[in-house]
C-alpha positions in Angstrom: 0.0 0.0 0.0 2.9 2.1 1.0 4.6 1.3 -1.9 1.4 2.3 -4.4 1.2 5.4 -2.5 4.9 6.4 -3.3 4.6 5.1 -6.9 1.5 7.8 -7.7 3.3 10.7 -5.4 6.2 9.9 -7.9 4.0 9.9 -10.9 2.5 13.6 -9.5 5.5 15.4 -9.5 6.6 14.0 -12.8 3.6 15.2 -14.2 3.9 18.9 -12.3 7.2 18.7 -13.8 5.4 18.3 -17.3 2.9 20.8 -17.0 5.8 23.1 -15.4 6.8 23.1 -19.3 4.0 23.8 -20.7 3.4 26.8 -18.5 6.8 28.1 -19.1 6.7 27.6 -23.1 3.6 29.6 -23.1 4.9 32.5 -20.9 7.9 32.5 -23.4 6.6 31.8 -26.9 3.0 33.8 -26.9 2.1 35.7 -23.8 5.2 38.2 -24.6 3.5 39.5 -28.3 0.1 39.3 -26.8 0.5 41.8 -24.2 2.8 43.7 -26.3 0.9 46.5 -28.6 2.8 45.6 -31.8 0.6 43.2 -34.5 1.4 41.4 -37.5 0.0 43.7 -40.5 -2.6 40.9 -41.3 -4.3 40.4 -37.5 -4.3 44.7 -37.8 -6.5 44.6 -40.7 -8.9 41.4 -39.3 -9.1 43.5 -36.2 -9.5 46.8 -38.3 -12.5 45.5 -40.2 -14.2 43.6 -37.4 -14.2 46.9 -35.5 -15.4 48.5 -38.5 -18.4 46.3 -38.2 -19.0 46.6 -34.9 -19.1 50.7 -35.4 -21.7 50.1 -38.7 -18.8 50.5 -41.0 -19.1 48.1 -44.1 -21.8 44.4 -44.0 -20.8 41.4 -42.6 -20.8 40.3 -46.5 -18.7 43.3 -48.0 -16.4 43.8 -44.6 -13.8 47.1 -44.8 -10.4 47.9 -43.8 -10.5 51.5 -44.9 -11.7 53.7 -47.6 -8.7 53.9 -49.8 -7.1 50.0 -48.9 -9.8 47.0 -49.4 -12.7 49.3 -49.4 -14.6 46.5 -49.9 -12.6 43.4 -48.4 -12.2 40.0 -50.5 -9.0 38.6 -49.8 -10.2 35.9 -47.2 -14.1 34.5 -46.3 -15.7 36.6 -43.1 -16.6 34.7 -40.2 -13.3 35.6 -38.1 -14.1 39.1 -38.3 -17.6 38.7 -37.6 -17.1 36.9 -34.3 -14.9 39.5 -33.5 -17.0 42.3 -34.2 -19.3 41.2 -31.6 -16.9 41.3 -29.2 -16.0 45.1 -29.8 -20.1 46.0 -30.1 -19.8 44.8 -26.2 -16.5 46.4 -25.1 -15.9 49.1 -27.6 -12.5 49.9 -29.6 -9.5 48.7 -27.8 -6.7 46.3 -28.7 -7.7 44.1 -25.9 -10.0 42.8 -27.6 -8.0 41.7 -30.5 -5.6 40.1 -28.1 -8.1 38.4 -25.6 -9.9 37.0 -28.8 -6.3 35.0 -30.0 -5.5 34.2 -26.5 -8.9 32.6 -26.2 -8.0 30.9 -29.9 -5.2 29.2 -28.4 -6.8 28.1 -25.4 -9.6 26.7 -26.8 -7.4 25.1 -29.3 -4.9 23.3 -26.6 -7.9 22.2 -24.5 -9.7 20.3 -27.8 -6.2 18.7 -28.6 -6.5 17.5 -25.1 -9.6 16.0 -25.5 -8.7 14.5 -28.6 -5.7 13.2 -26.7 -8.1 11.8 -23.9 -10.2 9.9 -26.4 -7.3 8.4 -28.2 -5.4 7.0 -25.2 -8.1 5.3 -23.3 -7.1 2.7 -21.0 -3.4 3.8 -21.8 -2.2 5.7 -18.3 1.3 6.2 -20.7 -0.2 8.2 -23.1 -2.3 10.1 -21.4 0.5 11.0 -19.0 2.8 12.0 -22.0 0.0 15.1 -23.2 1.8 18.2 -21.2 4.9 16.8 -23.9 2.1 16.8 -27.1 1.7 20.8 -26.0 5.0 21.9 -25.5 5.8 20.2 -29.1 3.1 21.8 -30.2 3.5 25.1 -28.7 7.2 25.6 -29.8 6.5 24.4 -33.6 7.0 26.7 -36.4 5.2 29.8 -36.3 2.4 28.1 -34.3 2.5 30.4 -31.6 3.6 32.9 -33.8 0.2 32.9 -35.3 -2.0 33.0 -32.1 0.2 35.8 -31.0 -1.2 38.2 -33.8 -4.4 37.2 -34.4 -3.9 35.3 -38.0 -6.6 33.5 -39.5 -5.0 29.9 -38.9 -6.3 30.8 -35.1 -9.9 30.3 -36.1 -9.4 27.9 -38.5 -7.4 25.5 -36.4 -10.1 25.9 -33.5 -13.1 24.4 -35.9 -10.3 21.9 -37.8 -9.6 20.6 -34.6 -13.1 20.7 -33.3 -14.4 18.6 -35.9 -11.9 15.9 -35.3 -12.5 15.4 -32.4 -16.4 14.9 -33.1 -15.0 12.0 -35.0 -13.2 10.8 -32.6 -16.1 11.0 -30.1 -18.1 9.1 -32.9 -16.2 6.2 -32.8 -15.0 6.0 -29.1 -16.0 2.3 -28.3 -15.6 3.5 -24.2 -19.2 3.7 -24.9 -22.5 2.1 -27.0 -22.2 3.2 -30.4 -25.4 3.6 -31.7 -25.5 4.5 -35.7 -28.1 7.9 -34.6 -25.4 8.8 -31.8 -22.0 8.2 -34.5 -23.9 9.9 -37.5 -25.1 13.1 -35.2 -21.6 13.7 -33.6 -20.3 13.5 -37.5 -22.6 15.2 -38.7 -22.1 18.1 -36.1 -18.1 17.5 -37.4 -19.7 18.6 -41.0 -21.1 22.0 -39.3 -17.3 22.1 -37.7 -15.5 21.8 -40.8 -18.5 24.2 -42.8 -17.3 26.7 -40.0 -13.9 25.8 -41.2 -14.7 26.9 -44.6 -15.8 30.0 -43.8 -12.6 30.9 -41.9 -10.0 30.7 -44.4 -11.5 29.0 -47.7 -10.8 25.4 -48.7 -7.8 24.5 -46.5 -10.4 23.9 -43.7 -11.6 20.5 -45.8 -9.3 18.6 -44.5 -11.6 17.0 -41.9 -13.5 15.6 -44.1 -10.7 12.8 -44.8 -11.0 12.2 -40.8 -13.4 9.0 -41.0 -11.5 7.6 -43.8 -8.1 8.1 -41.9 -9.6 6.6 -38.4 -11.0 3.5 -40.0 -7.2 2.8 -41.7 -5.4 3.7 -38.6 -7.3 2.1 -36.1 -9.4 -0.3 -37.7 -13.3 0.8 -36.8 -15.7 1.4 -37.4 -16.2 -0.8 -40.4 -15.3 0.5 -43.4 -18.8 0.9 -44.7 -19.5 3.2 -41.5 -16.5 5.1 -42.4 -18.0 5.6 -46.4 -21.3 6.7 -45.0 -19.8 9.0 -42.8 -17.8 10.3 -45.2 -20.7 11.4 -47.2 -22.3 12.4 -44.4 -19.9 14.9 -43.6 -19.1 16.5 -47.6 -22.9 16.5 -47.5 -23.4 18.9 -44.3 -20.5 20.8 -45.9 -22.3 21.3 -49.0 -25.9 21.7 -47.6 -24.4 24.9 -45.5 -22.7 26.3 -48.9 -25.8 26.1 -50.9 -27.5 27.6 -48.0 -25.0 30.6 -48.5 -25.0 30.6 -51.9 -28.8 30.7 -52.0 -28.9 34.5 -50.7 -27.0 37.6 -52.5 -24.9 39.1 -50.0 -23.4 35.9 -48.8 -23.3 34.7 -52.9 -21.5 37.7 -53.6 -18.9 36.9 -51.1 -18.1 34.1 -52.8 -17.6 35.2 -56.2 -15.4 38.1 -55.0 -13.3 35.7 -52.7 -12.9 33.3 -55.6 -11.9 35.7 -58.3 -10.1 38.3 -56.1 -8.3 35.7 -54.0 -8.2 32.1 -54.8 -8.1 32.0 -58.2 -5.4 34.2 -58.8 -3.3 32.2 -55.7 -3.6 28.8 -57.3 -2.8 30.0 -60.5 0.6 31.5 -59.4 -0.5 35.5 -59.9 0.1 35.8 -56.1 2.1 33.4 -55.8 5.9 33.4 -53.8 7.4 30.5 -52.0 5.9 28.0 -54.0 4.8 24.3 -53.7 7.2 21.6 -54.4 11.0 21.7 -52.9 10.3 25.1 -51.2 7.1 23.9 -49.9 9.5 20.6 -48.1 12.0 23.1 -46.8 9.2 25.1 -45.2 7.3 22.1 -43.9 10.7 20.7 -42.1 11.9 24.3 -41.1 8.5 24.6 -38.8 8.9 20.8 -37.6 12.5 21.4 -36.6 12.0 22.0 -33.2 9.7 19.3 -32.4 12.1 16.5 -34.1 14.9 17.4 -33.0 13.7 17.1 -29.1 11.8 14.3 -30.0 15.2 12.7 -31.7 17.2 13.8 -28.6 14.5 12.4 -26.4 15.0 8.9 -28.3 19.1 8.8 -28.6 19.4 10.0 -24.5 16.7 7.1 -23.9 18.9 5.1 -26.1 22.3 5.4 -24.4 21.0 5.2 -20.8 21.0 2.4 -18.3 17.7 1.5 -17.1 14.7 -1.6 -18.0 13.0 -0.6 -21.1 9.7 0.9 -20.5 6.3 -1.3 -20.4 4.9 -2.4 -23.5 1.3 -2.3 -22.0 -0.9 -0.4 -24.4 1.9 0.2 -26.3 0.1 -1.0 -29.4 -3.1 1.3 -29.5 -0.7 4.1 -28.8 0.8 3.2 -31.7 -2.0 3.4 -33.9 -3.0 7.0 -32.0 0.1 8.4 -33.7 -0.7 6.7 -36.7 -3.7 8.7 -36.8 -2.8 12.1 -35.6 -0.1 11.9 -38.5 -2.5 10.7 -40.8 -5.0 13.9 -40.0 -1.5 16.4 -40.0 -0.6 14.9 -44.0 -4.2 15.6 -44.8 -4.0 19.3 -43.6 -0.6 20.0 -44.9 0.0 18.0 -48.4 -2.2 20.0 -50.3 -0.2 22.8 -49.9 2.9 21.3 -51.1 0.9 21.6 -54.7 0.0 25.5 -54.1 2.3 28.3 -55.8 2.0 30.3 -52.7 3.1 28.4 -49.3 4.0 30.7 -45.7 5.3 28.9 -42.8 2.2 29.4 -41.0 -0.1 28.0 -43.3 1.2 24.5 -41.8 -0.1 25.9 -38.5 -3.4 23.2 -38.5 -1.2 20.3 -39.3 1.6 21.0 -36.6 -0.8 20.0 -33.5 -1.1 16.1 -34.8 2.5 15.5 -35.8 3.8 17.2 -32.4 0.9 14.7 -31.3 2.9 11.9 -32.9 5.9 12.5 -32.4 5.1 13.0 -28.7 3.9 9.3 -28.3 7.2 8.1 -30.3 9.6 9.6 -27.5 7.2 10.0 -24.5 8.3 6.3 -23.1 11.5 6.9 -23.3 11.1 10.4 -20.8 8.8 8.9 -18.7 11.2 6.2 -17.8 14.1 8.5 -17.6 12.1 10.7 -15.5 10.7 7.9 -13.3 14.1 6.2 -12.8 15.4 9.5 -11.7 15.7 10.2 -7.5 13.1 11.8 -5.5 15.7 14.5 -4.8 16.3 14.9 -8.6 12.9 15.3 -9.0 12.2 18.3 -6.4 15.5 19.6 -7.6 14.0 20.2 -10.9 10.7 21.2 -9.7 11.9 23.8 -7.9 14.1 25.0 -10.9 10.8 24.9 -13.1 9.0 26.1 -10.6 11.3 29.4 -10.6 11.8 29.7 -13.7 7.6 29.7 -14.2 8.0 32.7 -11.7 10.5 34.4 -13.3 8.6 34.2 -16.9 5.4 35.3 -15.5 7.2 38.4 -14.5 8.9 39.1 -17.8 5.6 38.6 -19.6 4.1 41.5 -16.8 7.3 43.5 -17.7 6.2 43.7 -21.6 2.4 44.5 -20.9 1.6 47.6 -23.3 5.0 48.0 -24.5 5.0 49.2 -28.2 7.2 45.6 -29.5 9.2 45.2 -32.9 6.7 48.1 -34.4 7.7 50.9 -31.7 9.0 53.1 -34.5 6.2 52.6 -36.8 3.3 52.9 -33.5 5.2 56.2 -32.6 4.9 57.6 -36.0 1.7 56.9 -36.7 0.5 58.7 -33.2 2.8 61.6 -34.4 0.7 61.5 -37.7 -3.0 61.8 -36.3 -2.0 64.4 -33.6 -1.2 66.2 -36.8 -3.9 65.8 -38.7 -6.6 65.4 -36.4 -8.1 68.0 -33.8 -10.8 67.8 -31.4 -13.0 68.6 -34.3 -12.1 67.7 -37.1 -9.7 64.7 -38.3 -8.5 64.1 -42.0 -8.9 60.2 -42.9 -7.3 60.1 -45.9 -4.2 61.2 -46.4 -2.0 60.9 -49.9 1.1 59.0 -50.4 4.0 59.5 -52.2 7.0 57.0 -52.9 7.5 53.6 -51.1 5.5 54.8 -48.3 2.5 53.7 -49.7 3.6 50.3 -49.4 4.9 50.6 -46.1 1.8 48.0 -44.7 2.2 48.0 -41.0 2.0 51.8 -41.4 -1.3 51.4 -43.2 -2.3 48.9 -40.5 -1.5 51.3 -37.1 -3.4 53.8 -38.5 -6.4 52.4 -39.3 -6.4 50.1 -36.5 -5.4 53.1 -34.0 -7.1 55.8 -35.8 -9.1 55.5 -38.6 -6.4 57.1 -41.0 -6.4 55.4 -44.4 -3.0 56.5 -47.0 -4.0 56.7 -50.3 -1.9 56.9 -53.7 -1.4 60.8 -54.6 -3.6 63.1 -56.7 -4.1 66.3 -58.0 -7.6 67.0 -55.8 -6.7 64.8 -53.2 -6.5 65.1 -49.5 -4.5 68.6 -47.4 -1.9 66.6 -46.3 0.9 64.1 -48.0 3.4 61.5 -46.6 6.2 61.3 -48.8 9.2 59.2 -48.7 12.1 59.8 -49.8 12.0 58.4 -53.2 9.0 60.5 -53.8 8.9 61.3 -57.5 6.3 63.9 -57.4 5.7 67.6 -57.6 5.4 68.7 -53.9 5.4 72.7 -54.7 1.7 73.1 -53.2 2.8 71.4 -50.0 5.2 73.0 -47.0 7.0 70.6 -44.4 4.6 70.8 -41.1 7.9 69.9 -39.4 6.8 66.6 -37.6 9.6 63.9 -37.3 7.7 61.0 -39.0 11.6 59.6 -40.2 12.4 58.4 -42.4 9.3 60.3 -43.9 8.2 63.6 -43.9 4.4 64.7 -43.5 3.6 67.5 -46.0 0.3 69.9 -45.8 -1.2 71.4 -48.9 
């Protein structure tokens, strides 16, 4: 009794050691840009538009960044913005809200891998002991918390992806009576999961619908003809919801603009840079590297080490779990090795199912190394964790509000609108002239902070002009108003 007691004290602090990790790669990896006020360009104009809404600027269906830049906005489906904007109709405009939105992204994406986790281990007390090391993996992949971090679209989409697997998963858990009513409701609500999907970023969000398909060959149920059916059952919900759409005009037109503006023209290689192929492989490694290499470390320290190889018990269907969860990650991410234009976080939905994997391939080998280790080795490195939890938790309260890597474009753009705005009056558009008009975080701050939109030049256009300084034009009817906007200048007509 004594010794059972000891065995499952043991067991405690190895897993407090565990979740010590997770804690402290979150601190370190996303809670630092979060709190932070600088944004990636793209999560400044989601944010931009969904505030927009919230304020009764632009539909739901023709969304709008500003009035000179995506007046009307095409480049990705709505939903994302949508749910946001209901969020800043209840506590006004504030980047908090933008940043408590991709917080709660990445929570609710980490607790649904867990569940998923859950239902695949079972009976396995291995596996489910080795999920703080699936997170970690996870968390430290590629540009995976990279994304979350500045409110990128992948945020969304991996929360309904993920969602809808694990209704699958659910579907076919034999823990319980499977009934074909209870299997074909929770897949069918996996259809409304991966519809959802769609309308976060486009067709990357289909990959679910492979999930029956890929459970039935990894794991061997249901039967194969439950797997068909289910199959169809899902593209079918999918479809029903897109006719749905397509059956009313605003929704329709959409659509069409998505298509034609965006998708289209990225398949075909107009957009494209970074291609598909060898550059897609390179990219696909470079954002695994972190994951494999501890995972290989993991397995060659396990290798060399004295010590009784660990239990085979269950060791078979945990097997198969990691069959699966790499199955699901090559559905996510091979497409893309055929698209023409390929980022590092467009892997983003795939990396939580190979970290998954590749946690249950080397998650033996540290639970043994960690169990064999002294009950003084063990509170040594609690206490180390434990610290160093502290210590991150005050860094991450250090950088709350700080400006981040955009400090010299956040500064210029607040020198800008105390410019050209007054208590009365505030000028929204203001011209461009040279490579400033390019200059996209610039365009993003502004909006986002102030509702300033830069436009290309004209003769009639607005009183006041940023140039840069390979500004081609005739600036004779503007004067220098003298505000350091380096290395720009703001001119007034």
């Amino acid at each position: 009794m004594k010794d059972a007691a000891l065995r499952i004290a043991r067991a405690n602090r190895v897993g407090t050691i565990l979740w010590l990790l997770v804690a402290i790669a979150v601190c370190l990896k996303v809670m630092p840009d979060i709190v932070r006020q600088s944004f990636f360009f793209d999560g400044l104009i989601y944010a931009s538009i969904a505030r927009n809404l919230a304020e009764g600027i632009g539909t739901v269906w023709e969304p709008q960044f500003s009035k000179a830049l995506f007046p009307v906005f095409a480049e990705h489906p709505p939903l994302m913005m949508w749910l946001q904007s209901l969020l800043f109709r209840v506590f006004g405009d504030t980047i908090v809200v933008e940043k408590c939105f991709s917080l709660a992204t990445f929570g609710i994406s980490l607790c649904i891998m867990a569940l998923i986790w859950d239902r695949l281990s079972g009976r396995n007390s291995a596996m489910r002991r080795s999920l703080p090391l699936a997170l970690v993996l996870t968390v430290v992949a590629g540009r995976f918390s990279w994304a979350f971090a500045n409110g990128m679209l992948e945020n969304l989409l991996i929360v309904f992806t993920s969602l809808a697997v694990l209704l699958v998963v659910v579907a076919y858990d034999d823990r319980h009576s499977v009934s074909a009513i209870r299997r074909m409701s929770f897949v069918a609500l996996a259809g409304l999961a991966t519809a959802l999907a769609l309308m976060a970023k486009g067709p990357v969000g289909l990959f679910p619908l492979a999930t029956p398909g890929l459970y039935w060959l990894c794991l061997q149920r249901p039967r194969i003809a439950d797997a068909i059916v289910d199959s169809v059952l899902l593209i079918a919900v999918v479809a029903v919801v897109f006719c749905l759409l397509w059956s009313f005009e605003g929704p329709r037109g959409t659509i069409e603009r998505y298509v034609s503006i965006q998708l289209l023209t990225s398949l075909s290689g107009e957009r494209g840079h970074a291609g598909g192929g060898l550059s897609a492989l390179r990219t696909f490694v470079r954002v695994l590297a972190y994951p494999l290499v501890a995972a290989l470390v993991i397995s060659v320290i396990g290798f060399f080490s004295r010590g009784a190889a660990s239990a085979n018990t269950g060791r078979r269907e945990a097997v198969r779990g990691a069959l699966f969860l790499a199955a699901v990650g090559c559905s996510a991410s091979l497409p893309l090795f055929v698209s023409p234009r390929v980022s590092g976080f467009y892997f983003n939905p795939s990396l939580p199912y190979f970290s998954g994997a590749l946690a249950i391939a080397c998650a033996p080998v540290l639970l043994r190394l960690l169990d064999e280790c002294s009950e003084r080795a063990l509170r040594w490195a609690q206490s180390v964790l434990a610290g160093a939890f502290v210590l991150s938790c005050l860094y991450v309260g250090m950088e709350i509000g700080r400006p981040g890597d955009d400090a010299d474009v956040i500064e210029n753009a607040g020198k800008i609108a105390t410019q050209v705005c007054d208590a009365n009056n505030c000028h929204d558009v203001i011209s461009t002239c040279g490579s400033v008009g390019q200059d996209w975080r610039l365009h993003g701050y502004l909006e986002r902070y102030y509702k300033i939109a830069l436009d290309s030049a004209s003769a009639a256009g607005p009183d006041y002009l940023l140039a840069s300084s390979n500004c081609q034009g005739d600036l004779a009817a503007y004067s220098d108003t003298g505000v350091d906007v380096s290395p720009n200048r703001l001119l007034k007509r």
